[in-house]
Every structure is written in structure tokens, then in C-alpha cells.
LUMRO-76605 format. One record per residue (C-alpha): x, y, z; residue in three letters; residue number from 0. Coordinates in pm, whole numbers. Layout:
// residues N
xx;yy;zz;r;k
X;Y;Z;ALA;NUM;
...
This chain:
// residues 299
xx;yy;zz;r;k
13393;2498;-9237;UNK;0;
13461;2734;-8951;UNK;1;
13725;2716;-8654;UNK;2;
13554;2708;-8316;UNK;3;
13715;2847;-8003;UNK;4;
13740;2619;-7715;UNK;5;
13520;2633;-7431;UNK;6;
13577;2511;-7040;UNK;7;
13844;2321;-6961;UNK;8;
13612;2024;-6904;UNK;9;
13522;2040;-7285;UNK;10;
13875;2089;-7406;UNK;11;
13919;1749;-7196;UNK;12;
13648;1576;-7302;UNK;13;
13744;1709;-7702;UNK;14;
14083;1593;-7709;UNK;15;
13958;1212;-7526;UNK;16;
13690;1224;-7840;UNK;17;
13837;1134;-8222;UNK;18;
13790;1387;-8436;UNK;19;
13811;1488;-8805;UNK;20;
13840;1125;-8942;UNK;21;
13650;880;-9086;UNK;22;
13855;606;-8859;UNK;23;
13570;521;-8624;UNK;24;
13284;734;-8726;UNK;25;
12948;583;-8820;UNK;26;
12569;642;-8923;UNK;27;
12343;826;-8658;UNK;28;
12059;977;-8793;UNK;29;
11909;1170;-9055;UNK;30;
11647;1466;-9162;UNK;31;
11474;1476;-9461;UNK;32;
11529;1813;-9695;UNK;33;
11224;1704;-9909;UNK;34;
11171;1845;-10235;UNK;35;
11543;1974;-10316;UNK;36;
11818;1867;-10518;UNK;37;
12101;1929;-10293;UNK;38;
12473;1983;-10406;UNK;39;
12602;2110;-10112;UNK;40;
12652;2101;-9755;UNK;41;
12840;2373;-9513;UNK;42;
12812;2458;-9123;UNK;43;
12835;2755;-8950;UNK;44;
12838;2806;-8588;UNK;45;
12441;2839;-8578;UNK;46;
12349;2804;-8929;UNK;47;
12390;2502;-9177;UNK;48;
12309;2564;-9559;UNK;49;
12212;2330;-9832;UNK;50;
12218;2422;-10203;UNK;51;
11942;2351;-10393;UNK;52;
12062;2268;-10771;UNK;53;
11752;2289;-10910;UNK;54;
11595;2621;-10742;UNK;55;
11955;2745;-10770;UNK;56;
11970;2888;-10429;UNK;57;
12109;2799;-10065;UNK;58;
11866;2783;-9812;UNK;59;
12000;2815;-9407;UNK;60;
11833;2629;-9129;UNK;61;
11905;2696;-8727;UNK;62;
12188;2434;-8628;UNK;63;
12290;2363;-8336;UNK;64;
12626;2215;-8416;UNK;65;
12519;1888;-8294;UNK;66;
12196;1771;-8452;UNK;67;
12051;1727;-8774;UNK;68;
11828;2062;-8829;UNK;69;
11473;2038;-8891;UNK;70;
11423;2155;-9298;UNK;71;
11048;2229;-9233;UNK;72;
11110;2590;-9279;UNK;73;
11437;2804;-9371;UNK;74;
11535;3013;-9209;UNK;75;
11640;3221;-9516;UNK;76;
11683;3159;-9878;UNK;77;
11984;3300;-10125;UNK;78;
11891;3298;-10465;UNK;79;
12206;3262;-10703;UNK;80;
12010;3314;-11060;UNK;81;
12116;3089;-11303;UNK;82;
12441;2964;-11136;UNK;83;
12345;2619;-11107;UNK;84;
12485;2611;-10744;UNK;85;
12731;2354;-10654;UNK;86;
13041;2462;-10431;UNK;87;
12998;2674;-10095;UNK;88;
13213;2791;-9832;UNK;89;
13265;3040;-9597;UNK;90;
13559;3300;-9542;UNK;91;
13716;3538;-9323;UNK;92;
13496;3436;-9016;UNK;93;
13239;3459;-9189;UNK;94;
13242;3770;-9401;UNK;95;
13208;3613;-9711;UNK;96;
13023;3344;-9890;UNK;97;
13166;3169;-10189;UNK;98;
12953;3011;-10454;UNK;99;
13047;2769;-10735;UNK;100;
12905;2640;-11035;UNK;101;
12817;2311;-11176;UNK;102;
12876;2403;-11497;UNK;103;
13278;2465;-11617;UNK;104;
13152;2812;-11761;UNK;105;
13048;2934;-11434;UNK;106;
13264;3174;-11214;UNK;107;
13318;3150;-10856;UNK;108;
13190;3468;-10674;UNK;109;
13163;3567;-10358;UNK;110;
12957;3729;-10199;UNK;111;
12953;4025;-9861;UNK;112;
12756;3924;-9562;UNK;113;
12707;4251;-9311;UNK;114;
12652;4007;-9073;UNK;115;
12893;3660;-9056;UNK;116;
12721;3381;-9116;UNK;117;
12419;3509;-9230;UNK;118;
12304;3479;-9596;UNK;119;
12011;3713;-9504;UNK;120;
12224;4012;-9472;UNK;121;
12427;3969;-9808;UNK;122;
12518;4301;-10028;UNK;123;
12533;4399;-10367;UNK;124;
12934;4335;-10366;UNK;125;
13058;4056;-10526;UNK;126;
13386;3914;-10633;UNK;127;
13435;3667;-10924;UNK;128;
13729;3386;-11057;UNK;129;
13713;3333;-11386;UNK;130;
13583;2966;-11461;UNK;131;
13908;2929;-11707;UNK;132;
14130;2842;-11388;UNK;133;
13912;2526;-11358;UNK;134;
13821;2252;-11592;UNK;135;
13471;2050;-11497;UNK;136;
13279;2345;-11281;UNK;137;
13366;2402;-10904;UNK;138;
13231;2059;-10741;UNK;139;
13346;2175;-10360;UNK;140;
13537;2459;-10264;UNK;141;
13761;2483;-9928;UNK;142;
14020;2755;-9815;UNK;143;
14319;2731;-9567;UNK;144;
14291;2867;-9254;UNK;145;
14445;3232;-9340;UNK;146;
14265;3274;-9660;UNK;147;
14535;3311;-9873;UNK;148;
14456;2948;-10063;UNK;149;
14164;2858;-10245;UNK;150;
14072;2458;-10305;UNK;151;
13882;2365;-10645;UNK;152;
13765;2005;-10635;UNK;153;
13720;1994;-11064;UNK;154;
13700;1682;-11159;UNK;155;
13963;1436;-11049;UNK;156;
14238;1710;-10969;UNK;157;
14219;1963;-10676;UNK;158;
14323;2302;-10825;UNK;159;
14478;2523;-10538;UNK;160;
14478;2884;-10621;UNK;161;
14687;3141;-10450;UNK;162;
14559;3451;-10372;UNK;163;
14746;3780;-10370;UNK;164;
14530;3904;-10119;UNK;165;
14396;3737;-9860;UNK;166;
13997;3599;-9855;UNK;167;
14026;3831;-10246;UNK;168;
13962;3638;-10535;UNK;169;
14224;3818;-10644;UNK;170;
14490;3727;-10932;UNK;171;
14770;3489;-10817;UNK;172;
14899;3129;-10923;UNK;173;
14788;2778;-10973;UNK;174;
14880;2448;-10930;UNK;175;
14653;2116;-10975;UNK;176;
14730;1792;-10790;UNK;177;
14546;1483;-11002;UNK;178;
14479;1225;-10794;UNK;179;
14320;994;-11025;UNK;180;
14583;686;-11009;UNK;181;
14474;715;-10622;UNK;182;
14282;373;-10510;UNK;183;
14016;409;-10226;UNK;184;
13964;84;-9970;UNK;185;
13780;-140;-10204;UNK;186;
14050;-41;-10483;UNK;187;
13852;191;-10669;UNK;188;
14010;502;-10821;UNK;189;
13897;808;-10624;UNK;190;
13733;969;-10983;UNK;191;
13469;1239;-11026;UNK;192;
13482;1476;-10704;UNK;193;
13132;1656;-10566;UNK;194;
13296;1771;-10255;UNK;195;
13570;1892;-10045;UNK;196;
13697;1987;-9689;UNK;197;
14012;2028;-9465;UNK;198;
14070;2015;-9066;UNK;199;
14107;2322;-8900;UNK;200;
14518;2262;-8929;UNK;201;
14522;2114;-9335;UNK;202;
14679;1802;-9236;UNK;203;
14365;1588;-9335;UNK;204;
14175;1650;-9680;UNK;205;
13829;1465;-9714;UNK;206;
13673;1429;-10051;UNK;207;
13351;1359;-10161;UNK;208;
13334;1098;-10512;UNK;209;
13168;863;-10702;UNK;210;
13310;569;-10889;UNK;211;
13242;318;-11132;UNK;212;
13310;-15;-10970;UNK;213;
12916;-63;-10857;UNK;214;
12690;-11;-10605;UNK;215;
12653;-283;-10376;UNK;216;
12266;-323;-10308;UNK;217;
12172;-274;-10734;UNK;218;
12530;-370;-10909;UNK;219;
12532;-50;-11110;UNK;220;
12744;249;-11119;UNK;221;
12823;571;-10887;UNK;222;
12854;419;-10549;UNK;223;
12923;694;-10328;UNK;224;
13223;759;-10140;UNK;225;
13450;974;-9883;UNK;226;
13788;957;-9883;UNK;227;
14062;1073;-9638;UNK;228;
14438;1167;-9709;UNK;229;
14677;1259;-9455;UNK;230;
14929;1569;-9542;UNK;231;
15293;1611;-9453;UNK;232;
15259;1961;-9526;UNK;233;
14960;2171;-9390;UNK;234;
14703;2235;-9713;UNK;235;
14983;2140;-9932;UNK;236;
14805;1906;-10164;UNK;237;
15108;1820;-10314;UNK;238;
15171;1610;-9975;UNK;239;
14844;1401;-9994;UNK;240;
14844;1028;-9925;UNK;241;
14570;842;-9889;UNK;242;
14469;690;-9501;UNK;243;
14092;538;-9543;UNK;244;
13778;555;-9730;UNK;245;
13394;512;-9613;UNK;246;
13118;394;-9827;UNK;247;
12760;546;-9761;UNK;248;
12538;439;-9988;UNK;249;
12349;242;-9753;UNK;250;
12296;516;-9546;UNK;251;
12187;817;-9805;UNK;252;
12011;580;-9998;UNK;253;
11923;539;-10415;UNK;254;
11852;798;-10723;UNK;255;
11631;494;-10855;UNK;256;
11618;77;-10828;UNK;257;
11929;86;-11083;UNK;258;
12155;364;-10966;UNK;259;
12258;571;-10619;UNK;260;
12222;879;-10577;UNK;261;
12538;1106;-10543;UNK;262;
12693;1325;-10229;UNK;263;
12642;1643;-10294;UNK;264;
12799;1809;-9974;UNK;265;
12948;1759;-9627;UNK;266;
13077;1915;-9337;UNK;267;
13200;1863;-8987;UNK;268;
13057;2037;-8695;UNK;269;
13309;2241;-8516;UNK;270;
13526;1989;-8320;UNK;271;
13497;1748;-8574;UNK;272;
13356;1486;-8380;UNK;273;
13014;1485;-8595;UNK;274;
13014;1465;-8985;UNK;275;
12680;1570;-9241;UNK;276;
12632;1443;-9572;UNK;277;
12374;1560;-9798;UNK;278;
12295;1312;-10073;UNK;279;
12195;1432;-10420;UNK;280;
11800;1292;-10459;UNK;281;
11550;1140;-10201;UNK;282;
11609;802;-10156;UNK;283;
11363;609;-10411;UNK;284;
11396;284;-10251;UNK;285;
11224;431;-9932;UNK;286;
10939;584;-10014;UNK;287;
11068;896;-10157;UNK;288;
11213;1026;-9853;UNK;289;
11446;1290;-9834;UNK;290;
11735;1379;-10007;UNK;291;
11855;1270;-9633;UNK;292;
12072;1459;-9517;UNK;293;
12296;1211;-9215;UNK;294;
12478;1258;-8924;UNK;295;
12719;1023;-8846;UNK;296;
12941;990;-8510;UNK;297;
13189;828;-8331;UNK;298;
């Protein structure tokens, strides 16, 4: 997630009249289909948005234009990430940087150099790396705060913050993990078994990206998917979290099979806020095979 600099006046106007960087009000728009991936994870750039494909283990980028759902008929270019079994990706330092985690808990975080921000074409051979024994369950989402000096592991049901010694470095420095587990969501499900995980541009709202085990409303099985929201006193002090309001989408992204939904595997906001994509797991196989869709929703 990137911080965009305002335009006009006329579009700062019409911005701050718009809600923004909430799920209060926000619904389902649209949706393209990324057919034949396995995604795990969503970001935006200011022209680019990338998906991770689990299974080719690479991120592909597609032309965005900030407001609509890309076309994923052709990438625009492809990262391949070995044997990484990509999960997690942000950006850094305006784009400078790429960060990549791993499914698995023995996988590092690395980052890598772009020559030119933004664009996963132009990576070098440079690369950084966190050892995977700061985290627990593999680097489901990754997020930083808006000077680079903090570093957000969603791992399982905690959010790990590391604190880097050097800024946008993944660099040695200390940890702290938040759990919130005991957390209840709308419906009164425990917020359990993060994929995903973003701030606003000021860290006083934290979105997550889980799946739970109360059911899924249109088969009665498990791993409904979820967002959640928390409000924080404290600006990307996750210490300070309390819940506001949850949003169900399983409707929307669809099923993994008859018997079971498939699973977010990333989101992002545009860069107001005022837009929100979420990139399911599988296509959906209650309609026809299409996708994984990849929605928009709006307010």
C-alpha cells in the first residue's frame, strides 16, 4: 500500500466528502477473473497491481489504473521467487523495495531492489533477508508504517511488529507480538488464522484478512472468509487495537468446492481508500470455474 499525493482542490473536496479506508459502508462492485492461479496475495501500486501466484511461486503485475479491476489476460511482467511458496507482499520506501514472504514458517522474508519503483521488471540481484525464527506460522501478510522503521507479520493469530534499526533494512532490532485471538468479529467468531494485512496511510485503522471455523453460510462448513477492522489509539501501535466492524465475503469471491470456501489470499486499497480488492484463494467452483475473482468493492 502506497501514499498518494493529493491532486486539485476539487479532488481533495470531493476525497474528504467520500468515506474512506473502512469497511463501514463499502460493498461488492465487480470483479476480473485471474484464471488459472492460486493467488495469496494482493498489493497496489500507483499503476501496477500484483497478485502472487502460490503455485507458480511468482507475482505477476498487471496495468492498474487505481480505480478498476485490471484485465489479467496478459502480465505485464512476471517475478519468479523459486521455491518460496509466495504468500506476503508489500512495497517500501516509495517503492524501492519489494518484500516477499513465505507460506511456509521456514521461509525468510527478503526483499528485494527495484531500479525503478514499482516495477518488478527492473529488480536486482540485491536482496535482504529476516530470518523466519522471528515468526511462528510463515508470513501470511506483511505491512510497514509509514516511515519504514516497523515491519507487520500477520503469523497466525498474532501480528508480530518488528523494529528496524534502520529504516526500510531488514535489519536487526526488537519484537513484540500482539495475539488477538480472544478478539470476536460481528457474528461472534474469533478473528483466527490470518492470510492478510494492511494499515491506512496514518496507522489508526488495521484491516485483516481471516478465516474461521463457525461455517460458511451457503454449504454449513468451515473457513468462511472474513475482513476485519480495528481502530488504534496509537498510530501502528498494535498494542492499541480494538475492534470496530467486520465484513463477510464469501458470497462475493465465491467456493474452493460444494463443501468448503475458498480463502482471501490478499487485499488492498487503492490510493484514497475509497475502493478495496480482494483476491480469493481458488476459482469459484460453484460458478463454472471462474476465476480466482479478484473484487472490487465501493462505497
Amino acid at each position: 500500500m502506497y501514499n498518494a499525493i493529493a491532486g486539485s482542490c476539487a479532488e481533495q473536496k470531493a476525497n474528504a466528502a467520500t468515506a474512506a479506508y473502512t469497511l463501514d459502508g463499502i460493498a461488492f462492485s465487480d470483479y476480473g477473473a485471474a484464471t488459472g492461479q492460486i493467488l495469496t496475495e494482493l498489493v497496489n501500486g500507483p499503476d501496477e497491481l500484483l497478485l502472487a501466484d502460490y503455485s507458480a511461486s511468482s507475482i505477476k503485475s498487471y496495468s492498474f489504473d487505481d480505480s478498476a479491476v485490471p484485465s489479467f489476460s496478459s502480465a505485464d511482467d512476471t517475478l519468479s521467487i523459486g521455491n518460496n511458496f509466495t504468500r506476503a507482499l508489500v512495497f517500501g520506501d516509495s517503492g524501492n523495495y519489494i518484500y516477499v514472504g513465505g507460506v511456509n514458517a521456514s521461509t525468510n522474508i527478503v526483499r528485494y531492489n527495484l531500479s525503478t519503483p514499482y516495477d518488478i521488471g527492473t529488480t536486482t540481484g540485491s536482496t535482504q533477508t529476516v530470518s523466519s525464527s522471528l515468526y511462528s506460522s510463515g508470513a501470511q501478510g506483511l505491512a510497514f508504517n509509514d516511515t519504514g522503521t516497523k515491519l507487520f507479520v500477520a503469523d497466525g493469530s498474532s501480528v508480530i511488529t518488528l523494529t528496524l534499526t534502520t529504516a526500510w533494512n531488514l535489519s536487526a532490532g526488537s519484537k513484540s507480538t500482539t495475539n488477538l485471538s480472544g478478539t470476536t468479529d460481528d457474528d461472534g467468531d474469533s478473528i483466527i488464522n490470518y492470510t492478510g494485512i494492511r494499515f491506512n496511510p496514518t496507522g489508526t485503522k488495521m484491516f485483516i484478512s481471516y478465516r474461521n471455523s463457525a461455517g460458511n453460510p451457503a454449504s454449513g462448513s468451515a473457513n468462511h472468509p472474513k475482513l476485519a477492522e480495528f481502530d488504534l489509539s496509537t498510530g501502528f501501535d498494535v498494542s492499541t487495537a480494538s475492534f470496530a466492524r467486520s465484513m463477510s465475503i464469501n458470497n462475493d469471491v465465491g467456493q474452493f468446492s460444494a463443501t468448503q470456501s475458498t480463502l482471501i489470499g490478499g487485499f488492498d486499497w487503492n490510493s484514497d481508500g475509497t475502493k478495496l480488492f480482494i483476491a480469493p484463494v481458488h476459482a469459484d467452483a460453484l460458478d463454472s470455474n471462474i476465476g480466482p475473482k479478484v473484487c472490487r468493492y465501493t462505497f
